[in-house]
Kinemage of the C-alpha trace (Angstrom):
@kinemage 1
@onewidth
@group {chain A} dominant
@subgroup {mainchain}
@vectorlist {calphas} color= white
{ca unk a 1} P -20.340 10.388 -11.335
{ca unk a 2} L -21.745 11.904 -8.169
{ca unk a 3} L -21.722 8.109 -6.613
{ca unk a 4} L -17.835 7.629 -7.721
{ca unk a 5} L -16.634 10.467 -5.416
{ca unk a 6} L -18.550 9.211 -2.678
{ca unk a 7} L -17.734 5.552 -2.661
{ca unk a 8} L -13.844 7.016 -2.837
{ca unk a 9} L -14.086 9.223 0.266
{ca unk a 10} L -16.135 6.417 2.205
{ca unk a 11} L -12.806 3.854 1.267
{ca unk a 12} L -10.330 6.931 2.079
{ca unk a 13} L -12.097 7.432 5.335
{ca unk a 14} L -12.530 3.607 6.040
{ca unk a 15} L -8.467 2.628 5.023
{ca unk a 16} L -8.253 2.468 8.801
{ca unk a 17} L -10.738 0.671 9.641
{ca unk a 18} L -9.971 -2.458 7.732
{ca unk a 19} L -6.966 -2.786 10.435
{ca unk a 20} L -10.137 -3.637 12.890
{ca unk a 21} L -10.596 -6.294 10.206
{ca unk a 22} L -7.332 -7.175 10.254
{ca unk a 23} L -6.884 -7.406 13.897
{ca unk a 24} L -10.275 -9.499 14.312
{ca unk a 25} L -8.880 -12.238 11.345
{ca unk a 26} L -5.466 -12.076 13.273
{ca unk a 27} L -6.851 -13.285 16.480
{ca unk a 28} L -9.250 -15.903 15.011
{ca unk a 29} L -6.704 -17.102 13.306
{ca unk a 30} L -4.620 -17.249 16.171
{ca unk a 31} L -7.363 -19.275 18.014
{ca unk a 32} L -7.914 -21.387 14.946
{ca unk a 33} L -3.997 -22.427 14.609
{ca unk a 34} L -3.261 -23.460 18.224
{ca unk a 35} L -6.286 -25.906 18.472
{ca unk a 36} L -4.737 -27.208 15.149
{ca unk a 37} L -1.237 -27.808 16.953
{ca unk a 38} L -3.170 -29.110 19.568
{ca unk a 39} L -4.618 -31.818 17.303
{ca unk a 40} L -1.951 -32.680 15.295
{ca unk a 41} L 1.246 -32.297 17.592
{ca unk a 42} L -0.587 -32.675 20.988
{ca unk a 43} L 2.844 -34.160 22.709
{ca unk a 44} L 4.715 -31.153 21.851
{ca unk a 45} L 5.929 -29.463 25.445
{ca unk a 46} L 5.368 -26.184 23.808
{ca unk a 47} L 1.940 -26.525 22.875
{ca unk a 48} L -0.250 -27.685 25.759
{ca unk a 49} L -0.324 -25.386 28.351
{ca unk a 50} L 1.200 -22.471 26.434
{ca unk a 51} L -2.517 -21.603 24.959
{ca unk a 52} L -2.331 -17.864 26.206
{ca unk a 53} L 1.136 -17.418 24.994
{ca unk a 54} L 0.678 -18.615 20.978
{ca unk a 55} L -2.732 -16.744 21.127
{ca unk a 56} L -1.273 -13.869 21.856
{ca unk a 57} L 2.257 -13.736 20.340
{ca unk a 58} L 0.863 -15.171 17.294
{ca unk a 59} L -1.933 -12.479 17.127
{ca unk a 60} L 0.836 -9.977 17.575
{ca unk a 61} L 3.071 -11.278 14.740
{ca unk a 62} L -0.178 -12.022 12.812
{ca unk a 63} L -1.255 -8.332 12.901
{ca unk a 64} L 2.141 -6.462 12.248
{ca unk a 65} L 3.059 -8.274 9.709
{ca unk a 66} L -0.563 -7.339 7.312
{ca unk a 67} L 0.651 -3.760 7.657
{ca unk a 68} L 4.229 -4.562 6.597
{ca unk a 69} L 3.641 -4.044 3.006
{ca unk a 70} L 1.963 -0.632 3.255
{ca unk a 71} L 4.047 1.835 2.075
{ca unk a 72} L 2.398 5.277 1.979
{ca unk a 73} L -0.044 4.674 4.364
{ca unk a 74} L 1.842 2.292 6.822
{ca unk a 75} L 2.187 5.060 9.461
{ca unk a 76} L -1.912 5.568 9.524
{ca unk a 77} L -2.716 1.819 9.751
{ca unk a 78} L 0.624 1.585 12.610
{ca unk a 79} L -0.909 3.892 14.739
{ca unk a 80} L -4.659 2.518 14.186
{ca unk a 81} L -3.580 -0.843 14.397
{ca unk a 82} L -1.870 0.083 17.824
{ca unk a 83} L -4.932 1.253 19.531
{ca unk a 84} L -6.637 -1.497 19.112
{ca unk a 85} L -4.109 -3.772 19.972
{ca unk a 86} L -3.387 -1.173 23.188
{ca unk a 87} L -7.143 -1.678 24.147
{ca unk a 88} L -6.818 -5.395 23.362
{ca unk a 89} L -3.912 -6.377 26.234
{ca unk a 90} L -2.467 -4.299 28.978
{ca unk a 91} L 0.937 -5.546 27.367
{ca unk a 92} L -0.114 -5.334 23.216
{ca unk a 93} L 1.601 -1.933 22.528
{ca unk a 94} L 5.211 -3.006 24.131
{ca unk a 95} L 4.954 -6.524 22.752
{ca unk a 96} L 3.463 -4.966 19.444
{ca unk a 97} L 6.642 -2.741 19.557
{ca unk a 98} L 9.248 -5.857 20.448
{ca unk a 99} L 8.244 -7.306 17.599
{ca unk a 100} L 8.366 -4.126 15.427
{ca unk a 101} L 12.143 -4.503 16.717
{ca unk a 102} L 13.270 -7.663 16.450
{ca unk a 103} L 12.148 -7.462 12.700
{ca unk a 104} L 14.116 -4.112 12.076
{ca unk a 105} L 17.163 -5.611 14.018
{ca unk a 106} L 17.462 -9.159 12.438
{ca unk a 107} L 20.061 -9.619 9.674
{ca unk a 108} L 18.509 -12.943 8.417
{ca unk a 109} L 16.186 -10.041 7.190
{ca unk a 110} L 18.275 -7.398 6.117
{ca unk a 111} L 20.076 -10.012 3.629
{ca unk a 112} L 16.739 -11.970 2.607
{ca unk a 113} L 12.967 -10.986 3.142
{ca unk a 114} L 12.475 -14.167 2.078
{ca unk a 115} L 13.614 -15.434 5.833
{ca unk a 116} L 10.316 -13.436 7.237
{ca unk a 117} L 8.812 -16.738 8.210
{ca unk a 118} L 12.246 -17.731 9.728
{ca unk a 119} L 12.514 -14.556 11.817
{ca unk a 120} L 8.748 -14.958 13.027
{ca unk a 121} L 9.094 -18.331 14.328
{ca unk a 122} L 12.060 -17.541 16.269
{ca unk a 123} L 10.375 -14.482 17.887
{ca unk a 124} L 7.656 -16.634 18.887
{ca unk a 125} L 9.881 -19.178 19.926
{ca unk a 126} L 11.457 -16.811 22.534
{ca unk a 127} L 8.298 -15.630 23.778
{ca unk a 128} L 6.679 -19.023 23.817
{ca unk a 129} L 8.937 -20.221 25.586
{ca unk a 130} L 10.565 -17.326 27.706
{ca unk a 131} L 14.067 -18.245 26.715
{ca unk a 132} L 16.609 -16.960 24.146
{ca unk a 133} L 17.794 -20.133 23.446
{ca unk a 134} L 16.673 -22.629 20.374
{ca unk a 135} L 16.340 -26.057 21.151
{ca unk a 136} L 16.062 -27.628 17.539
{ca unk a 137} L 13.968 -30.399 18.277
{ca unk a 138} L 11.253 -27.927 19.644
{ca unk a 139} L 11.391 -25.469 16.836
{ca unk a 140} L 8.963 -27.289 14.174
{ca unk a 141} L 5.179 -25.692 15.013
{ca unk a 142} L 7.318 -22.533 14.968
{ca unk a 143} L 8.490 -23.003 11.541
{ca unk a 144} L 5.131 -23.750 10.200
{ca unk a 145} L 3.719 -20.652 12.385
{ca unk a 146} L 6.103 -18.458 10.627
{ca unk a 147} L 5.035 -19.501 7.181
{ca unk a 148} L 1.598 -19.478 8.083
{ca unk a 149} L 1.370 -15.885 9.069
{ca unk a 150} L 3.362 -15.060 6.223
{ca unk a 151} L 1.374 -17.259 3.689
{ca unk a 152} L -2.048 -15.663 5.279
{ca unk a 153} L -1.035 -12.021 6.582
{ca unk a 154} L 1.756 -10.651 4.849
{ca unk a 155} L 0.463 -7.978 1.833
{ca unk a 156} L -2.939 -8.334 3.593
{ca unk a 157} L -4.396 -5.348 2.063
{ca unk a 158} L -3.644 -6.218 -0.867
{ca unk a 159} L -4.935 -9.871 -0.605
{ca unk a 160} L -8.359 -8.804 0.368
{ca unk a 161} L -8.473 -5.949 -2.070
{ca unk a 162} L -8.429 -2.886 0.265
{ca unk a 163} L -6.748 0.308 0.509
């Protein structure tokens, strides 16, 4: 019984520090999926020569939305998962914070959280690309980013069986 008590105060004090997990997965994974569009859709003109801009937007999206789901303890993991992405980039916590926005402000959202992988790819899109404006031929890695990070980051915690 002794042992029990422990092992739950070690995962109460540790809930945190799976966001370091979290954060780590988000920006392999980030590496990971843009030499992927680089192999399959190397002609795209938003693929090659945008490397620093899907790594980090898509690490960004990647990361914010494996909290999403975390109800009582979203706050905790917000604010951890904010430091490290501060420390990460000079610009993390006010793009972390964008994106935070853009997902509180979109009505494809409000009416359907099943559009999460829509409203994803058109953040990146605009930060990709530095434009508010959707060309729809361009749009398709996007797409396929959006469901990705949704397919691989949303409900996170729960995924990999962690507080």
């Amino acid at each position: 019984m002794f042992w029990r008590k422990k092992k739950q105060k070690e995962s109460v004090t540790n809930s945190t520090d799976y966001t370091g997990f979290l954060f780590v997965q988000a920006l392999e994974v980030s590496d990971t999926y843009y030499q992927a569009l680089v192999k399959n859709i190397p002609d795209h003109p938003l693929v090659m020569d945008k490397e620093n801009h899907w790594y980090f937007y898509f690490a960004i999206a990647a990361s914010m939305v494996g909290i999403l789901d975390q109800r009582e303890s979203y706050e905790e993991k917000y604010l951890s998962l904010m430091r490290r992405i501060g420390e990460w980039h000079d610009y993390g916590l006010e793009v972390s914070e964008d994106f935070n926005n853009y997902l509180k402000n979109s009505r494809q959202l409000s009416e359907d959280i099943n559009k999460l992988n829509v409203v994803i790819a058109q953040w990146l899109y605009f930060n990709v690309k530095e434009t508010i404006e959707i060309v729809d031929e361009e749009i398709e890695p996007f797409i396929l980013a959006g469901q990705f990070i949704v397919d691989n980051f949303f409900a996170w915690f729960s995924k990999n069986e962690v507080d």
